[in-house]
C-alpha positions in Angstrom: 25.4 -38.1 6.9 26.6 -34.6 5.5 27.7 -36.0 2.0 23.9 -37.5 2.1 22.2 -34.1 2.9 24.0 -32.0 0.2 21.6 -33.0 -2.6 18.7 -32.2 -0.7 19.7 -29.3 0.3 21.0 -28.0 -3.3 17.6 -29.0 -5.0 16.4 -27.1 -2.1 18.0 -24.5 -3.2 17.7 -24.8 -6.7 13.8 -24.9 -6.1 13.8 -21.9 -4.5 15.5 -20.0 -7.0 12.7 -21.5 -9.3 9.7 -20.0 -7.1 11.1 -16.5 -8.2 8.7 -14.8 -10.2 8.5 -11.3 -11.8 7.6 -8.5 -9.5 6.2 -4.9 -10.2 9.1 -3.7 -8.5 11.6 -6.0 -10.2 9.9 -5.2 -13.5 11.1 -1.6 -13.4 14.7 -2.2 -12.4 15.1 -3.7 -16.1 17.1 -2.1 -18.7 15.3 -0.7 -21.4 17.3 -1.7 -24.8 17.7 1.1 -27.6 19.4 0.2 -31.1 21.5 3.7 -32.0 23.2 1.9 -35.1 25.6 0.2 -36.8 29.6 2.1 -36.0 30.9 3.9 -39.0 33.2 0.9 -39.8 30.9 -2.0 -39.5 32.5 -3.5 -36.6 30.6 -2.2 -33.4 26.6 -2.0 -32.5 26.0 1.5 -30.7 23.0 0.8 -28.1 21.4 2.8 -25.4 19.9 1.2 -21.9 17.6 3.0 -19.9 17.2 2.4 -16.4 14.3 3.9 -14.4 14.3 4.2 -10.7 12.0 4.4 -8.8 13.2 6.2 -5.1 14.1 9.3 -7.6 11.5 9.0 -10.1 13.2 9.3 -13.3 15.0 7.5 -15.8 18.8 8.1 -16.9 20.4 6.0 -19.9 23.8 4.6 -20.5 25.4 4.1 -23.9 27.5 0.7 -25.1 29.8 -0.2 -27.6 29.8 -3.7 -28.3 30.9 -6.2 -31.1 29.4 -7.2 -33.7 29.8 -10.5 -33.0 29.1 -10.8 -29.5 31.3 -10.2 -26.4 31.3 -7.9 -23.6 29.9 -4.8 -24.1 31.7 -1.4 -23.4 29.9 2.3 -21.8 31.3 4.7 -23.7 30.6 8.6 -23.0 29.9 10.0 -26.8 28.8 7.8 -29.5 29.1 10.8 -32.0 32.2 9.6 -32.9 31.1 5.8 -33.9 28.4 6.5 -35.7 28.1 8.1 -38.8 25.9 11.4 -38.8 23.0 11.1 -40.8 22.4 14.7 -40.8 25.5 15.8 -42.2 25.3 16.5 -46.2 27.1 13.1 -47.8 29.8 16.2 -49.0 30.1 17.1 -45.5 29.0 20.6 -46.5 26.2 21.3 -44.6 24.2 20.3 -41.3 20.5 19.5 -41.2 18.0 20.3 -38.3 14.6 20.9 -36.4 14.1 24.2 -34.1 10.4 25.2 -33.0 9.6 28.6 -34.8 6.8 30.3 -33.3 4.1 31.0 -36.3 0.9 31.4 -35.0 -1.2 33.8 -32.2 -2.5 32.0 -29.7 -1.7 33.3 -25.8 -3.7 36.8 -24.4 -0.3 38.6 -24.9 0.2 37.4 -28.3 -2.9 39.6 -28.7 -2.9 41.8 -26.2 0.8 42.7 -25.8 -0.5 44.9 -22.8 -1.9 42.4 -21.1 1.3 40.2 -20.6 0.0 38.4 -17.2 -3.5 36.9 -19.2 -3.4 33.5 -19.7 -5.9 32.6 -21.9 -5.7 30.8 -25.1 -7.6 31.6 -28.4 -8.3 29.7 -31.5 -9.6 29.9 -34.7 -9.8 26.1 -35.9 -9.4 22.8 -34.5 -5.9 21.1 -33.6 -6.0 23.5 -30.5 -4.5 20.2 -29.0 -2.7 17.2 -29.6 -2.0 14.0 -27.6 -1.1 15.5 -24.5 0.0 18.6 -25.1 -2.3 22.3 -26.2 -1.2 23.8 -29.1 0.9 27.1 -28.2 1.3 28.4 -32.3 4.8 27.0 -32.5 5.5 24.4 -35.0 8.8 22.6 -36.1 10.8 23.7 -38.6 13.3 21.8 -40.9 16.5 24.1 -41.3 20.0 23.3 -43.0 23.4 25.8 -42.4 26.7 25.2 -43.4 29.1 22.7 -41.3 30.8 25.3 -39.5 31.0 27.4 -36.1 28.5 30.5 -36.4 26.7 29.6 -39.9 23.6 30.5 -39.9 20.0 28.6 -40.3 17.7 28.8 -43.3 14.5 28.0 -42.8 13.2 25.7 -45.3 9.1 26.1 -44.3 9.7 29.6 -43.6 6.5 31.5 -42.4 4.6 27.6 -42.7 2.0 26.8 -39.5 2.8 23.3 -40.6 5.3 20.5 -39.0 8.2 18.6 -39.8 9.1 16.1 -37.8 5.5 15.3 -37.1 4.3 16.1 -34.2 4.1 14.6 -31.3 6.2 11.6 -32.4 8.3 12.7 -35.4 12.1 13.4 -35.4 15.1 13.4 -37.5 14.0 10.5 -39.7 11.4 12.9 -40.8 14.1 14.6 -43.1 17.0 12.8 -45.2 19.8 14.4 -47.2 20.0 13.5 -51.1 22.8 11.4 -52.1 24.0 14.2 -54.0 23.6 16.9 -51.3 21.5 19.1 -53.1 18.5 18.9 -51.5 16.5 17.5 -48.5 13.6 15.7 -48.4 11.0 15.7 -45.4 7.9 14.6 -44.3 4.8 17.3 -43.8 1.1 17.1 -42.9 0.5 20.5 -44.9 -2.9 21.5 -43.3 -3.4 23.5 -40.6 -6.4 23.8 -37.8 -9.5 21.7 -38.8 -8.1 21.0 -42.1 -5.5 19.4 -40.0 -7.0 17.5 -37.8 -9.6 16.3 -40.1 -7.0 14.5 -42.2 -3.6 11.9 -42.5 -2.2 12.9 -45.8 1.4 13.6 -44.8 3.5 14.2 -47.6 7.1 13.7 -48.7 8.9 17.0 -49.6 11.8 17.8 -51.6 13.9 21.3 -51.0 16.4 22.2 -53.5 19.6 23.8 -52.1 20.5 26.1 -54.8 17.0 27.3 -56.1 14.7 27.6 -52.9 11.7 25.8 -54.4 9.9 22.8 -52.4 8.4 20.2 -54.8 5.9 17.1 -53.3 7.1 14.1 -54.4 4.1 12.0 -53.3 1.3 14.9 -54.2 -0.6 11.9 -56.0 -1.3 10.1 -52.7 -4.1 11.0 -50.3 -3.0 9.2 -47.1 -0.1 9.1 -45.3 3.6 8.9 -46.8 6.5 8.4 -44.4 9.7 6.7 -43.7 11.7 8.3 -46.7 14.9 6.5 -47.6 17.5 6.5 -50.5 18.5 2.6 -51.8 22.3 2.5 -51.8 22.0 2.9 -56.1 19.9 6.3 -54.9 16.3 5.3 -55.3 13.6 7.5 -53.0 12.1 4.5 -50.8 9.3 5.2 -48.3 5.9 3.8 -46.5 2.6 4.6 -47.8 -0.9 4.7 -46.8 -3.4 5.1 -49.4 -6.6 6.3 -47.7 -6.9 9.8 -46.2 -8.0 9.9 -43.1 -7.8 5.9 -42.6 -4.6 5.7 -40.0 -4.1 2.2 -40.2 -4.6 1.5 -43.4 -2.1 -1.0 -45.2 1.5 -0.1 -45.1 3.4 -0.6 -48.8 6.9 0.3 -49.7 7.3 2.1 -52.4 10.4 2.7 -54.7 10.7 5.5 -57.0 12.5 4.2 -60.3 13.4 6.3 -63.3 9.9 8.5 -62.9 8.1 5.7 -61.9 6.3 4.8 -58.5 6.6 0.7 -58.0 4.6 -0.8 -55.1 6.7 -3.6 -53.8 3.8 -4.8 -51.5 1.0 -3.9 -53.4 0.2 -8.1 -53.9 1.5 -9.5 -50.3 -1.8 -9.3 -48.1 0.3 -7.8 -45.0 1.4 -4.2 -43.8 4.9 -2.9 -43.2 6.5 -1.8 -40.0 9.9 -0.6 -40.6 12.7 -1.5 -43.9 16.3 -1.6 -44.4 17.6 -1.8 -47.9 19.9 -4.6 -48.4 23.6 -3.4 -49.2 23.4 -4.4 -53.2 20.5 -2.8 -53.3 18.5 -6.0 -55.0 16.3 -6.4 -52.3 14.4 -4.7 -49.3 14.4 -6.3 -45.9 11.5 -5.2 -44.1 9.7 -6.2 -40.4 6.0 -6.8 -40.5 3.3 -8.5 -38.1 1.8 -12.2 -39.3 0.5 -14.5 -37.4 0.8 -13.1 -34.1 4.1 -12.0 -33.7 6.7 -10.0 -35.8 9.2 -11.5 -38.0 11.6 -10.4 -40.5 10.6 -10.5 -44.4 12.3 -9.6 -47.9 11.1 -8.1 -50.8 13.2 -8.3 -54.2 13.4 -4.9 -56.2 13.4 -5.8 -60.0 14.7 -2.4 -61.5 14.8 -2.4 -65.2 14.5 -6.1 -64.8 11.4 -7.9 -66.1 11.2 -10.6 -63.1 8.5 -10.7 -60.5 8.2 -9.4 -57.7 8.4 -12.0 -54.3 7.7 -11.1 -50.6 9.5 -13.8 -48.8 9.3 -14.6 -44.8 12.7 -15.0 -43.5 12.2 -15.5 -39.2 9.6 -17.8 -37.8 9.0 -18.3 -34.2 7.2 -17.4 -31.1 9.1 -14.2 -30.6 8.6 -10.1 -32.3 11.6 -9.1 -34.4 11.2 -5.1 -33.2 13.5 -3.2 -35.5 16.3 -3.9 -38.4 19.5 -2.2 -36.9 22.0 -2.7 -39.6 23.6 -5.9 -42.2 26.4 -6.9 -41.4 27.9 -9.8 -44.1 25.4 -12.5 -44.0 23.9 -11.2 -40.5 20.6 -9.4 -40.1 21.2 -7.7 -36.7 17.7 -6.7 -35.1 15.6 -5.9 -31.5 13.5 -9.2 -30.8 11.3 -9.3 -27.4 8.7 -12.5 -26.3 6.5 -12.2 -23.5 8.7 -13.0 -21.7 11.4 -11.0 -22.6 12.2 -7.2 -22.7 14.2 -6.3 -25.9 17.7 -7.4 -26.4 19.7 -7.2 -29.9 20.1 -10.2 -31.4 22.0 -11.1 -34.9 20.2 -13.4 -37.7 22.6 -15.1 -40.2 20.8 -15.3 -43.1 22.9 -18.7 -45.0 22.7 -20.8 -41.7 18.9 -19.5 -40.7 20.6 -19.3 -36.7 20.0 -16.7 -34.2 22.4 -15.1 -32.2 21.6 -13.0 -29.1 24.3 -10.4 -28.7 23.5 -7.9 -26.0 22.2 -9.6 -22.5 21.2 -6.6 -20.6 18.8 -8.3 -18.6 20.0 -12.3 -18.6 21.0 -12.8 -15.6 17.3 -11.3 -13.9 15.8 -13.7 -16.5 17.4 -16.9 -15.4 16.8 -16.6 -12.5 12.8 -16.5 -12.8 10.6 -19.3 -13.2 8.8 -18.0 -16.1 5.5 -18.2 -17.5 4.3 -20.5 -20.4 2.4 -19.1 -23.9 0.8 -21.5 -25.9 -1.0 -21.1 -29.3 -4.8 -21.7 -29.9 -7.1 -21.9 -32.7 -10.4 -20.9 -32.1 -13.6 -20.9 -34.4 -15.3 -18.0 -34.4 -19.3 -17.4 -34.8 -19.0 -16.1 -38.6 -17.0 -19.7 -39.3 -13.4 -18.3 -39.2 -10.3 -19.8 -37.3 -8.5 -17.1 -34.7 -5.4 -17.2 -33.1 -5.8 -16.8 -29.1 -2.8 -16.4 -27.2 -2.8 -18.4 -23.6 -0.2 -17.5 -21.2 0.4 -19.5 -18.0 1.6 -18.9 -14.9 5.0 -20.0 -13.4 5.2 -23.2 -11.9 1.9 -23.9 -13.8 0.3 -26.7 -12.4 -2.6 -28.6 -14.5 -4.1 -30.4 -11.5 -5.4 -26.9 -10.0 -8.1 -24.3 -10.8 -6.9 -20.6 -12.2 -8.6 -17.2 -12.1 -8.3 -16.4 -15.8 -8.4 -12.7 -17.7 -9.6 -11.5 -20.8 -7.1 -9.3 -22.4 -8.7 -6.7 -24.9 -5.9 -5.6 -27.0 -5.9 -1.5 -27.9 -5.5 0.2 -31.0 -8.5 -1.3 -32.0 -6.0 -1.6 -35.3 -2.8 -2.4 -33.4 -1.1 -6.3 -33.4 -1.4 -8.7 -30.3 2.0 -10.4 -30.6 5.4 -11.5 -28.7 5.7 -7.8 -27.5 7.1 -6.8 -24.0 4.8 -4.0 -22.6 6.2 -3.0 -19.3 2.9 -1.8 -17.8 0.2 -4.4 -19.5 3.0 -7.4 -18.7 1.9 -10.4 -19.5 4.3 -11.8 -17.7 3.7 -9.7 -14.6 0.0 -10.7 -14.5 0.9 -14.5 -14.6 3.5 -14.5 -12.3 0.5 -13.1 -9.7 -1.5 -16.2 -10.4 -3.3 -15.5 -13.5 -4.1 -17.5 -16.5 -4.4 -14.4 -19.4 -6.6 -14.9 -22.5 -5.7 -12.4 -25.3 -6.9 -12.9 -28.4 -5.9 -11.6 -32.0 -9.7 -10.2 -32.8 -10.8 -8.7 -35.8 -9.0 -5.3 -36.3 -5.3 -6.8 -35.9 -2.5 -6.8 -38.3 -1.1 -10.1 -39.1 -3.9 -11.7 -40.1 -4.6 -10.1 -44.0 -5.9 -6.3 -44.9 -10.0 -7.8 -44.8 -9.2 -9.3 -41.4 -7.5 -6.1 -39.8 -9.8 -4.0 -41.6 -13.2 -5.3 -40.4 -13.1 -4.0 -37.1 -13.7 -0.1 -38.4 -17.6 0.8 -38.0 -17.8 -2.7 -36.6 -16.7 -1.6 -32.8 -19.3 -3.1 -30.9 -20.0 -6.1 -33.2 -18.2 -9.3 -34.6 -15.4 -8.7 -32.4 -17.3 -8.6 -29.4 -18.1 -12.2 -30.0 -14.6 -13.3 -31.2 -13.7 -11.6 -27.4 -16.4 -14.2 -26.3 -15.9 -16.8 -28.4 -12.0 -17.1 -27.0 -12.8 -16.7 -23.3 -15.6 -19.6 -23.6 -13.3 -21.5 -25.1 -10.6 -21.3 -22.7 -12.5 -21.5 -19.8 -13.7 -24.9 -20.7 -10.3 -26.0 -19.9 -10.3 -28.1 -16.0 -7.7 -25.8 -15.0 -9.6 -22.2 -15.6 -11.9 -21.4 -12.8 -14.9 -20.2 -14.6 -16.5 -18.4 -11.6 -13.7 -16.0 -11.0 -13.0 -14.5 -14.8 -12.2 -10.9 -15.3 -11.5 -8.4 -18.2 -8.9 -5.8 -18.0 -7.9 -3.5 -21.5 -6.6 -0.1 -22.6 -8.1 2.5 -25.1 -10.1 0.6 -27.7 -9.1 -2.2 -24.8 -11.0 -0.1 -22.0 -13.9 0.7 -24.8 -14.1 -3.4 -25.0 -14.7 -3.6 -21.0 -17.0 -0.7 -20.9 -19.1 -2.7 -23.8 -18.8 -5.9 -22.7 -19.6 -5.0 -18.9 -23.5 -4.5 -20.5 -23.6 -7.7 -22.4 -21.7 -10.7 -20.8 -24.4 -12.3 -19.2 -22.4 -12.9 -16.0 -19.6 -14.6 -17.8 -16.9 -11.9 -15.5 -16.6 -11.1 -12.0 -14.6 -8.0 -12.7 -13.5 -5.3 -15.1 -10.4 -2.9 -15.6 -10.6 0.2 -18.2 -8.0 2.2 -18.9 -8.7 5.3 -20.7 -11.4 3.7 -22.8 -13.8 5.0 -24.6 -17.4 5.1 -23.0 -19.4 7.3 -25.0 -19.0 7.3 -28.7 -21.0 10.8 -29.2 -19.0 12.7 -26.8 -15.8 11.0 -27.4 -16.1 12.6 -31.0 -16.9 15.6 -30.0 -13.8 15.7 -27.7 -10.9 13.8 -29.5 -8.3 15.7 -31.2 -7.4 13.5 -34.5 -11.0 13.4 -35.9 -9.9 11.7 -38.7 -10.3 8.5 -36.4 -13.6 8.9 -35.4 -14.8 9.7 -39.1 -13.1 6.4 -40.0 -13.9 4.0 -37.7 -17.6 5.4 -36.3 -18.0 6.1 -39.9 -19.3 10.0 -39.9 -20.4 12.4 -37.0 -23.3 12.1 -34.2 -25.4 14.6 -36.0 -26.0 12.7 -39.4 -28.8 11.3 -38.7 -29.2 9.8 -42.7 -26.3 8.1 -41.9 -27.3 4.4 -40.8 -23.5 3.3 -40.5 -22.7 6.1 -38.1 -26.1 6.2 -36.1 -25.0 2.9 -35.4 -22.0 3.5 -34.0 -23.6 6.0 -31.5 -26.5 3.9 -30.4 -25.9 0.1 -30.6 -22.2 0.1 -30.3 -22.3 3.0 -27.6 -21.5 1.5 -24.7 -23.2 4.2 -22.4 -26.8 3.0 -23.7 -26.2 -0.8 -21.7 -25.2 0.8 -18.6 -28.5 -0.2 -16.9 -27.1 -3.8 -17.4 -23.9 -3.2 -15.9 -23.8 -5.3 -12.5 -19.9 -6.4 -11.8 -17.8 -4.5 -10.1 -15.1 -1.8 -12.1 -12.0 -0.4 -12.2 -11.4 2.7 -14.2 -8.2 4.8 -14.5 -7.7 7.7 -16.9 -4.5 10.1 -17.6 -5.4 13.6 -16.8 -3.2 14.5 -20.2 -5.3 11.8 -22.7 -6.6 14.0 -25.1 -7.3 11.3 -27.3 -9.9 9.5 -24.7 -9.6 12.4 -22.7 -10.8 12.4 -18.7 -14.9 13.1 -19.4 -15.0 9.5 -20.6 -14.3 7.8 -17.3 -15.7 10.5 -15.2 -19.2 9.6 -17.0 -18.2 6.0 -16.5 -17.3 5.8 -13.0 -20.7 8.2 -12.1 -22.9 5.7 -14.0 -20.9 3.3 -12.0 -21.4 5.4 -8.6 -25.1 6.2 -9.1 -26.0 2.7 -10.1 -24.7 1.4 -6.6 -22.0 -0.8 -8.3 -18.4 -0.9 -7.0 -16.2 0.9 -8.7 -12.8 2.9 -7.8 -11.5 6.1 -10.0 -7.8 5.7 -10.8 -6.5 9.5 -11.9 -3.1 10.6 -13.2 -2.9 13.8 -13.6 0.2 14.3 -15.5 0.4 11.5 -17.2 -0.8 10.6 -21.2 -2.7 7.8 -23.1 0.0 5.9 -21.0 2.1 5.8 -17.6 5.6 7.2 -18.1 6.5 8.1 -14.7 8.3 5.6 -12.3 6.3 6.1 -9.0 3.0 6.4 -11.3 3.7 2.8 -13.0 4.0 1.3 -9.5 1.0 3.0 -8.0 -0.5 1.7 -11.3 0.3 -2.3 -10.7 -0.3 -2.1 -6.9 -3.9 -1.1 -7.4 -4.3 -3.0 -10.7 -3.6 -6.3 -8.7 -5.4 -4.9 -5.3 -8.8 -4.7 -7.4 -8.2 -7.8 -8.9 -7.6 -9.6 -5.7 -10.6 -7.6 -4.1 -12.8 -8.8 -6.8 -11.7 -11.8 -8.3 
């Protein structure tokens, strides 16, 4: 009798290892993978993991040394030793670096020296704030001193109200040393106040050592120019946009060769993410979004060579190549993530077309999940064109049954929908609670050619409010999609997308979730900090009244004018430090939402940004995310 009841009892067991499913809880315990490089001899890759808890409300990191080829990883205390310091002159002369030099007046006792205990900010111009933080009149500075104890800095943008690294997001790969170490080249926006906040042209400058003098090496362009690099043959490399003011326009790398610019992308209908020039400098590999996911391409640099130029795709699969780490012989090592996968480093051998994941951080939690299922549709749009909507299924997915199903409005509006690993919109997170998720790659995402990511702009409340439709009608044709309880949950242009849709679904949804998302297009421009997005994409200001394609963006595509149709309940959070969709958006949503008798619930972080960074904050989040939904839907 025992020897009979061991195989019950071990698929017993097995199937109860199956039934595990992600958690919010379990979601947060994960290590958080960050590439630091390649070591200095080609042997080791340098990582960093970031684990978050939650009881303390933090995050702390470890760092590993691990093989190139695989193995068990080691912690190490200092990785300054491994890897090779960019920032040191290649003649190991001199050190470069970034200090915040206070430039401009701003405070009462910048002023008023007198009156030390004011607090009270005054400005002259716009860019009084950025992101999520007000604008105190200190700026980063690029400085370089001599490799030794007690040299002093010089001050390359001495006396300059202008950044470098960019702020909020910039740092040391704003600034490289020359091959020859006599000078160092770094990125600037080189306005300041309105100017600045009015436009994208970032430029790449070039400081010479021994005479002083700054020159612009991409003066020509008007948009942005970023990412410098030198090929190993000494060739300035970087990323440029071409449009002032248009933020994401297409991405080209660009070589400068013997005096003369050469767009290596100009012809491939795509945008570039991030690059890595090959070791024999004959070609460029680069990551970019197609398709609806990431992969790895290569570009071949002709030189003095009259050969075409070819944009080849290398990696194909459901999955995001994240970032290009380092070449190691034939092997491409890189970050890939799925949706069901946070990042891990992986190695891509380039003769055999293999993969070969090489850190496993978080494995073990993996395997033992039952995890959820994407699949792939096509789906015809109203204008006639064919778009790629992701479906992901939940664990244990079971054909025979009926699923509440969500329509996920992607963010940006110009950002890609692909095999990332978000760890507070989860996909995997919202399937493993039971939902069927709908997120479709809409006009205004990368991947799918420049006309097809570009159509979105001054278009925000038109095509792509139908391709939304057009995928969730789809879908919920399927037997398994309960097409009484659908509901539509999105971010930032995401959250703009509920607001809208809430006013013209004709009771296709039962509930809605916006997250800092735009509700008023008038006062949302007159409240944004990085105008140059509004002039782009609502295509001028509120007050032009000759201007039929912005009037249109602040009547028919306002969402605030179909509030009087709104009748499903809502769910609005906002950070209390978005100053890009900053708080009066959802406090005029959620008091339409209030007055009009709907139910509604106002989710408020104070302290946190245009996303949820803070442990105890990201779990508040989920809980009440799934608590509506269950109330609702």
């Amino acid at each position: 009798m025992k020897k009979i009841l061991v195989i019950p009892l071990i698929m017993m067991s097995l199937n109860a290892v199956a039934q595990n499913v992600m958690t919010p809880e379990l979601l947060w315990k994960l290590g958080r993978v960050a590439p630091l490089g390649l070591s200095i001899d080609g042997k080791n890759i340098v990582y960093k993991v970031t684990f978050s808890s939650v009881e303390e409300n933090k995050s702390d990191y470890k760092i590993y040394n691990l093989a190139i080829n695989g193995g068990s990883p080691t912690e190490i205390n200092d990785s300054k030793t491994l890897l090779l310091d960019r920032n040191i002159s290649p003649d190991g002369k001199f050190i470069v670096y970034n200090e915040e030099v206070k430039i401009d007046k701003v405070h009462g006792k910048d002023f008023y020296p007198n009156l030390p205990k004011s607090d009270v900010q005054i400005y002259d111009g716009l860019d009084y704030r950025h992101w999520d933080t007000w604008n105190d009149g200190t700026f980063n500075h690029v400085f370089y001193k001599a490799n030794k104890e007690g040299a002093l800095g010089i001050d390359l943008m001495k006396g300059e109200n202008y950044n470098s690294p960019q702020k909020p997001f910039g740092g040391d790969e704003d600034y490289i040393w020359s091959p020859d170490s006599k000078s160092i080249l770094y990125v600037s926006k080189k306005k300041a106040g309105t100017q600045y906040a009015l436009s994208t042209n970032t430029d790449i400058y070039e400081y010479n050592l021994e005479t002083g003098k700054t020159v612009n090496r991409t003066v020509d362009n008007l948009g942005y120019d970023v990412a410098p690099q030198f090929s190993p043959t000494g060739n300035l490399t970087w990323l440029q946009m071409k449009r002032d003011g248009f933020e994401a326009d297409k991405n080209d790398l660009i070589v400068s060769f013997k005096g003369i610019n050469i767009n290596l992308t100009a012809q491939w209908d795509g945008t570039v993410d991030s690059f890595m020039w090959s070791k024999d400098a004959s070609k460029i590999y680069f990551v970019a979004p197609i398709d609806g996911t990431k992969q790895l391409f290569e570009v071949n640099f002709p030189g003095v060579k009259r050969i075409a130029i070819t944009v080849n795709q290398i990696t194909n699969g459901d999955f995001d190549v994240n970032s290009i780490i380092g070449i190691s012989g034939a092997n491409v090592i890189v970050t890939r993530t799925d949706m069901n996968h946070a990042a891990e480093i992986f190695s891509y051998n380039l003769k055999k077309k293999t993969w070969n994941q090489l850190s496993n951080v978080n494995t073990s939690t993996y395997d033992s999940l039952a995890l959820s299922k994407t699949e792939r549709r096509y789906v015809t749009t109203t204008d006639g064109k064919k778009m790629l909507v992701w479906v992901i299924l939940p664990p244990n997915f079971d054909a025979s049954k009926k699923y509440p199903t969500l329509l996920y409005c992607q963010g940006g509006p110009q950002s890609p929908l692909t095999q990332s690993y978000s760890f507070r919109w989860n996909f995997q997170l919202m399937a493993a609670n039971g939902y069927i998720i709908v997120a479709p790659n809409r006009r205004g995402m990368p991947g799918h050619g420049v006309e097809w990511n570009e159509q979105i702009s001054k278009d925000w409340g038109g095509q792509v409010m139908q391709d939304y439709l057009s995928a969730i009608d789809e879908v919920a044709k399927e037997s398994y999609v309960d097409a009484k309880r659908l509901g539509c949950v999105g971010a930032s242009y995401g959250g703009y997308s509920a607001f809208y849709l809430a006013g013209i679904h004709n009771n296709r949804f039962k509930t809605f979730i916006s997250h800092d998302g735009v509700f008023n297009t008038q006062s949302m421009f007159g409240t944004t900090e990085e105008v140059f997005f509004n002039n782009w994409d609502f295509g001028g200001a509120y007050w032009e009244k000759n201007n039929a394609v912005a009037q249109k963006a602040y009547n028919e595509f306002n969402p605030i004018n179909y509030v009087d149709k709104w009748n499903t309940p809502i769910l609005i959070i906002q950070g209390g430090k978005d100053f890009r969709v900053s708080i009066g958006q959802s406090q005029e949503a959620f008091q339409a939402a209030q007055l009009r008798g709907i139910k509604s619930r106002f989710l408020y972080f104070p302290e946190e940004n245009h996303w949820v960074l803070k442990p105890q904050n990201a779990q508040v989040w989920q809980k009440e995310f799934y608590k509506w939904l269950k109330e609702t839907l």
